[in-house]
C-alpha positions as CSV (number, residue, x, y, z in Angstrom):
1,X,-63.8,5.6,-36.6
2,X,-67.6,6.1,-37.5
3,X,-69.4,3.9,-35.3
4,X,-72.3,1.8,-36.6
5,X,-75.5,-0.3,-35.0
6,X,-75.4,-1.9,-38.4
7,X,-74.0,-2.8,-41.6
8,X,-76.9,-2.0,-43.4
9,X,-76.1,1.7,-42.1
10,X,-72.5,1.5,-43.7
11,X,-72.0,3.4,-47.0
12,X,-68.0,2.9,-46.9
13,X,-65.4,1.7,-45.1
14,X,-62.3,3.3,-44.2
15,X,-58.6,1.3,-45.8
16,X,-55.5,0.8,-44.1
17,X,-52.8,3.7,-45.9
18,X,-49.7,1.8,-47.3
19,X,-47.9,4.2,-44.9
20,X,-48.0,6.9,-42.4
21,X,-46.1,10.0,-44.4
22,X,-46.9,11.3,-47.8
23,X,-43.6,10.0,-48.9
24,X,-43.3,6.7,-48.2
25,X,-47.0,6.0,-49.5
26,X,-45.6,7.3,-52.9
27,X,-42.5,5.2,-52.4
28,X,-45.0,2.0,-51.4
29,X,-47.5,3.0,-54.7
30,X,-44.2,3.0,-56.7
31,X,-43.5,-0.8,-55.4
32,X,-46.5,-2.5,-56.0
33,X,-46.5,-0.4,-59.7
34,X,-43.5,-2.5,-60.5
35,X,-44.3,-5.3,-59.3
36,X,-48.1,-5.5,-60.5
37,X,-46.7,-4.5,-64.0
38,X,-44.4,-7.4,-64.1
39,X,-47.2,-9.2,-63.0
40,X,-49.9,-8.2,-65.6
41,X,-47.0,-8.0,-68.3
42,X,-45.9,-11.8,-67.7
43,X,-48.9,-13.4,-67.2
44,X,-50.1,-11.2,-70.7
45,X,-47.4,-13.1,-72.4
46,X,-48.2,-16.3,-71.6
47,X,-52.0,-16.0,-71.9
48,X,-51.2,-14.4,-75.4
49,X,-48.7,-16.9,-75.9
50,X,-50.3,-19.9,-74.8
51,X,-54.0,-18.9,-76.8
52,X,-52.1,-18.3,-79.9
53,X,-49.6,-21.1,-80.2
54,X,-51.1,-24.1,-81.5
55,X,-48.2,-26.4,-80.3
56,X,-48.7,-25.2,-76.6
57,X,-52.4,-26.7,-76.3
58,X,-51.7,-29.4,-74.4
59,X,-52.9,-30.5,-70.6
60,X,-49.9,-28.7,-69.3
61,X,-50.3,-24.9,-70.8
62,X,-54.0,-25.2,-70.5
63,X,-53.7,-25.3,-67.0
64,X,-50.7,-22.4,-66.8
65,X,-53.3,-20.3,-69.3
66,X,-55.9,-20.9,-66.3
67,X,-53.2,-19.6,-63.8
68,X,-52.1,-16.8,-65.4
69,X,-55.9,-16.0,-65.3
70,X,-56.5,-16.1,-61.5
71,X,-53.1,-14.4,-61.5
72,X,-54.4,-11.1,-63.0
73,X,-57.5,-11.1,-61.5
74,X,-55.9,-11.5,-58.0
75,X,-53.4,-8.4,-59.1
76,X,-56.7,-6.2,-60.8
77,X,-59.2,-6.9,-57.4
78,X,-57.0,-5.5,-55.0
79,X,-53.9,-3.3,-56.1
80,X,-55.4,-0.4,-58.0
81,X,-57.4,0.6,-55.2
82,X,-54.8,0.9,-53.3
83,X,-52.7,2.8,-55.6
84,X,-55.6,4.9,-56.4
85,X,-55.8,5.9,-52.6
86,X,-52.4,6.0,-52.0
87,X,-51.9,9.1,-55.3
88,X,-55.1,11.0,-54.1
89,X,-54.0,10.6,-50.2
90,X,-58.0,9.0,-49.7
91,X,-58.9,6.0,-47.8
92,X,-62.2,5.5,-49.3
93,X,-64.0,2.5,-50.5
94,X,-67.7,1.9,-51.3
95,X,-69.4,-0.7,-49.5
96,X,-70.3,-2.0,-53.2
97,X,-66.8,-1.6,-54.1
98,X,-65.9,-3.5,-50.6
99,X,-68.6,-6.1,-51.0
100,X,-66.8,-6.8,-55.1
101,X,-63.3,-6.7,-54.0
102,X,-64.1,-9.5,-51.1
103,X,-65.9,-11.8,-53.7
104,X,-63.8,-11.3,-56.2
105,X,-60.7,-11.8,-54.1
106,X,-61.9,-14.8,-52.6
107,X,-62.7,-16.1,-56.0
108,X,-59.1,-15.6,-57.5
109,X,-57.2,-16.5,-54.9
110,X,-59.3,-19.8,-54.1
111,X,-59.5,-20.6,-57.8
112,X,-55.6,-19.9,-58.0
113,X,-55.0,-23.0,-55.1
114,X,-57.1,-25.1,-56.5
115,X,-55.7,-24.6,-60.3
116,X,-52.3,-25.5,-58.3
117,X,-53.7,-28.6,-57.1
118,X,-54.3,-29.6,-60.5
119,X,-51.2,-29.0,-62.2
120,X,-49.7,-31.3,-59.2
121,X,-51.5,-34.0,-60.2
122,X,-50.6,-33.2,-64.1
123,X,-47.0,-33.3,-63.2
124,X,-47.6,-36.5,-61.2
125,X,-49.6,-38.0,-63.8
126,X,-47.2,-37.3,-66.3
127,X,-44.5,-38.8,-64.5
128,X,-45.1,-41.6,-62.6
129,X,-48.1,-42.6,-65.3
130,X,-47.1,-41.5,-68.8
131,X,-48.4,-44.4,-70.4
132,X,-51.7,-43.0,-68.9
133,X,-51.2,-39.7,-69.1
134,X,-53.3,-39.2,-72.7
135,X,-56.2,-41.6,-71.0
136,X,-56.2,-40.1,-67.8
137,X,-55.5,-36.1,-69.1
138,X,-57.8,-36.3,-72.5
139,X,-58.7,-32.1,-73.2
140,X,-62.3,-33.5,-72.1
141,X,-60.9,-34.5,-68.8
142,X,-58.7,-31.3,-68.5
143,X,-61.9,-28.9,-69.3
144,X,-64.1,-31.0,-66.8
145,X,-61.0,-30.2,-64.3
146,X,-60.3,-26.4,-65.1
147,X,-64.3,-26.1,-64.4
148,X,-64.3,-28.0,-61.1
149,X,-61.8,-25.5,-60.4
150,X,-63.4,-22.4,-60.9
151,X,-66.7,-23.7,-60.0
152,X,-65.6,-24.8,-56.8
153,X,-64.0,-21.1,-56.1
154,X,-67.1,-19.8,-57.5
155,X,-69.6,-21.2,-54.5
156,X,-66.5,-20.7,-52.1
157,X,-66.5,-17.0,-52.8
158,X,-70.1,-16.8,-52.9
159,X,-70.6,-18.9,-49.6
160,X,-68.1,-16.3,-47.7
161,X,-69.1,-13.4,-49.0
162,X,-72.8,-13.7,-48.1
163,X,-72.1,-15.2,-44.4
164,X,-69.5,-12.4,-44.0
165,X,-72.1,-9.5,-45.2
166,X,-74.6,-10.9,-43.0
167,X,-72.8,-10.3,-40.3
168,X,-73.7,-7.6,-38.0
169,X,-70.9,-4.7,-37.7
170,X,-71.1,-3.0,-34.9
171,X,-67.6,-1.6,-34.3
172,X,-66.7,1.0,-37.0
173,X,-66.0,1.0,-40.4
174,X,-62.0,1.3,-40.2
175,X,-59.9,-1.7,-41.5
176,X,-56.9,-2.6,-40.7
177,X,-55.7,-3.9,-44.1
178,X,-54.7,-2.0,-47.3
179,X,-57.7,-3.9,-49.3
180,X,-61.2,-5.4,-48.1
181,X,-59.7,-9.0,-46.1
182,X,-62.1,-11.5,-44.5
183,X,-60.1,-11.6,-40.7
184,X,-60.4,-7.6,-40.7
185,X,-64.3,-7.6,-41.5
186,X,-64.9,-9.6,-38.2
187,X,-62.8,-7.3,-36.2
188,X,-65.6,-5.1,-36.9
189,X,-68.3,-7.5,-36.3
190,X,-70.8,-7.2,-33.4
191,X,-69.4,-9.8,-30.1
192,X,-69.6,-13.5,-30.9
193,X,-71.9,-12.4,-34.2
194,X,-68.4,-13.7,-36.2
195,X,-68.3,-17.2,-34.8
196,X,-70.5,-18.6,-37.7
197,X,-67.8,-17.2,-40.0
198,X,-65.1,-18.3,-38.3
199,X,-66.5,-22.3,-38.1
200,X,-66.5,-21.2,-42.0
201,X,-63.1,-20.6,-41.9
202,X,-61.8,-23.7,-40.0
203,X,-63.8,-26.0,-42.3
204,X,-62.3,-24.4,-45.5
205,X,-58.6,-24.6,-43.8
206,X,-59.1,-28.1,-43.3
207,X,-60.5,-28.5,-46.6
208,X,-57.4,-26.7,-48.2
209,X,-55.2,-28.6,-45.9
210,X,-56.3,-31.8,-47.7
211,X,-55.3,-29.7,-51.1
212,X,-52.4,-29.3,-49.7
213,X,-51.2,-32.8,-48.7
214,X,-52.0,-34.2,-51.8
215,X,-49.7,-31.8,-53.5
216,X,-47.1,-32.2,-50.8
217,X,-47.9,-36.4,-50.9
218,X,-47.6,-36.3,-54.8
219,X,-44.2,-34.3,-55.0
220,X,-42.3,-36.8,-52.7
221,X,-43.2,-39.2,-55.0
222,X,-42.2,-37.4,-58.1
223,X,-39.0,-35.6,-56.6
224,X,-38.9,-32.9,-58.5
225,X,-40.8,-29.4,-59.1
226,X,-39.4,-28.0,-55.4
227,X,-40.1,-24.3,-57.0
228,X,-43.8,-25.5,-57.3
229,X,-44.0,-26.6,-53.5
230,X,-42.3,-23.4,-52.4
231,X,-45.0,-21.1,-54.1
232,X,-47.5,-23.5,-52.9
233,X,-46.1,-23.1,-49.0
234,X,-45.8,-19.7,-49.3
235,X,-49.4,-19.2,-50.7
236,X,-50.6,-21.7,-47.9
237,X,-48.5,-20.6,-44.6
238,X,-49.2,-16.8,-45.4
239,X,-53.1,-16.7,-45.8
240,X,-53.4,-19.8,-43.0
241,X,-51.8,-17.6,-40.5
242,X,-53.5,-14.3,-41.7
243,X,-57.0,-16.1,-41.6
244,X,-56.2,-18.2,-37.9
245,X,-53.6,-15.8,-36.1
246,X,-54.8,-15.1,-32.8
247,X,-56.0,-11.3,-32.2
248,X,-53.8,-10.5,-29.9
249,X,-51.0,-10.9,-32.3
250,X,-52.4,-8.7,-35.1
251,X,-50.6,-5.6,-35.9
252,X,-50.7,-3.7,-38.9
253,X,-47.5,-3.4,-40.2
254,X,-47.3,-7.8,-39.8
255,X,-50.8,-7.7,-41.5
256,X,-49.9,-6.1,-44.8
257,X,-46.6,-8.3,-44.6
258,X,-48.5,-11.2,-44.7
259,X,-51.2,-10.0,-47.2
260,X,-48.4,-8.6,-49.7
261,X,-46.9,-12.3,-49.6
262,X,-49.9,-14.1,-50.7
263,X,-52.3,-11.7,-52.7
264,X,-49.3,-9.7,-54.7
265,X,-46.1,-12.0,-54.5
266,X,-47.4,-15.2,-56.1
267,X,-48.8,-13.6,-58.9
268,X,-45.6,-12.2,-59.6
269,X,-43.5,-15.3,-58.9
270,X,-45.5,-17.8,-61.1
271,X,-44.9,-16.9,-64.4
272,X,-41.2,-17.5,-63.6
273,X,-42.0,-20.4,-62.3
274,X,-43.9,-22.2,-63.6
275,X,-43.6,-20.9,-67.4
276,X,-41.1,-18.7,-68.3
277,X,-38.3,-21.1,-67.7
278,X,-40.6,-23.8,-69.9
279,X,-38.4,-24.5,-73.2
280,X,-41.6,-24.6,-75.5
281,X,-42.9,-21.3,-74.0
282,X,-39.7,-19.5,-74.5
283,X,-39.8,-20.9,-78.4
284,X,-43.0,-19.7,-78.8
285,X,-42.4,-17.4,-81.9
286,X,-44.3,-14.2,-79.9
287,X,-42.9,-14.7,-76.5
288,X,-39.5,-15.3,-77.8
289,X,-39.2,-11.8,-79.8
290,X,-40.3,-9.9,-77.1
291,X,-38.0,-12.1,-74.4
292,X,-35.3,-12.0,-77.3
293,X,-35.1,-8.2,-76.9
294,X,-34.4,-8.0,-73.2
295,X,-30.6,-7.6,-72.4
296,X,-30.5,-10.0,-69.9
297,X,-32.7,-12.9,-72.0
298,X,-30.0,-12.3,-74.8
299,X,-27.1,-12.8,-72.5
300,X,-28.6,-15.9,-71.3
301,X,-28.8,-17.5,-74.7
302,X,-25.4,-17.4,-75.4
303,X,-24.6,-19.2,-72.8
């Protein structure tokens, strides 16, 4: 570990390898290839899908479009660099690079919640108000939404990024994480120098914690969409106990664990979710020739 008086000394930081042996960080790069491809190929389809079908612009796909977005950028910030270091046996990463990958994470994966939080209240909308639903979810109304959305992750990236790189780092330049994560910046922060970020990061849990008992509060109402609320708890537990675990109970092997199940599962996960299994999508002309040619799709329609 190269240690530093200063961050403005730092001209890279040192990443977490996906393993210890040559072999199993060829077997991990092989992983998340398959399962960022089936990410990036998925949410492709439906963006594709969704932009081209003129019968799919409604409240509902506008908002799955917007997910599929924050879906690929999530996947793009963070897993090449790994794979990249993981086939050239490096651990490299600029401090620009660094500095990009934090905002652009934060940005992503905040914009992805709060897209979530929306289509909750879409569903609810829809069913408990359908008489409404045109009044309350006019394409006006729905672009004003998907704004407040990215908007909102816009200024939270921004406002972490810049308190975090403020920050003075006095304790190396080695993370313990296989991509640039908020908790494992502080660990190299100078003594009590990361409280300001962590009051940060208490405020925006409680913040998200509202998010997240609306959608909880809005789907016991509706009683339905449990594959919704399991993404949802999976995407909250994981990053609320990354972010708040105590140190003592940080190891490396829980920490990419955790990471891996809310920066590279959801992604994965939502397109099945949340449009793949939707009857429209699949009879959208484009989607369904490609889907129609899988084995598995075809056996499914027969039955």
């Amino acid at each position: 570990i190269e240690e530093m008086s200063n961050s403005s000394s730092i001209s890279h930081f040192l990443l977490l390898p996906l393993a210890d042996t040559r072999q199993l960080q060829l077997l991990h790069l092989c992983l998340l290839l398959g399962i960022s491809l089936a990410a990036l190929l998925a949410n492709g389809l439906i963006i594709s899908a969704v932009a081209c079908g003129h019968h799919l612009h409604s409240p509902m796909f506008f908002f799955l479009l917007n997910l599929a977005l924050t879906d690929l950028g999530s996947i793009c910030t963070t897993v090449p660099k790994a794979m990249h270091n993981s086939l050239w046996d490096t651990r490299d990463i600029s401090y620009d690079e660094f500095a990009a990958q934090v905002f652009f994470f934060l940005l992503f994966i905040s914009a992805e919640y709060f897209i979530l939080t929306v289509m909750c209240y879409d569903h609810y909308v829809s069913i408990c108000k359908p008489l409404h639903y045109g009044t309350l979810l006019g394409s006006r109304a729905c672009a004003h939404m998907a704004a407040a959305a990215w908007a909102s992750a816009f200024l939270y990236a921004l406002m972490h990024t810049a308190n975090t790189f403020s920050l003075p780092l006095c304790q190396g330049n080695a993370l313990g994480q296989f991509f640039c994560e908020i908790p494992h910046i502080l660990k190299l922060s100078c003594s009590k120098s990361y409280l300001r970020e962590l009051g940060l990061i208490v405020v925006s849990a409680f913040l998200l914690f509202g998010c997240f008992v609306f959608i909880v509060f809005s789907y016991v109402q509706i009683f339905r969409a449990l594959s919704h609320l399991t993404v949802v708890s999976l995407f909250i537990s994981t990053s609320f106990f990354t972010y708040l675990k105590p140190l003592s109970m940080s190891s490396p092997s829980l920490d990419l664990v955790l990471s891996v199940l809310y920066s590279v599962v959801p992604p994965a996960l939502n397109p099945l979710i949340y449009s793949l299994r939707n009857q429209e999508l699949k009879d959208e002309p484009r989607l369904n020739k490609f889907l129609g040619s899988l084995p598995h799709w075809q056996k499914q329609r027969h039955f």
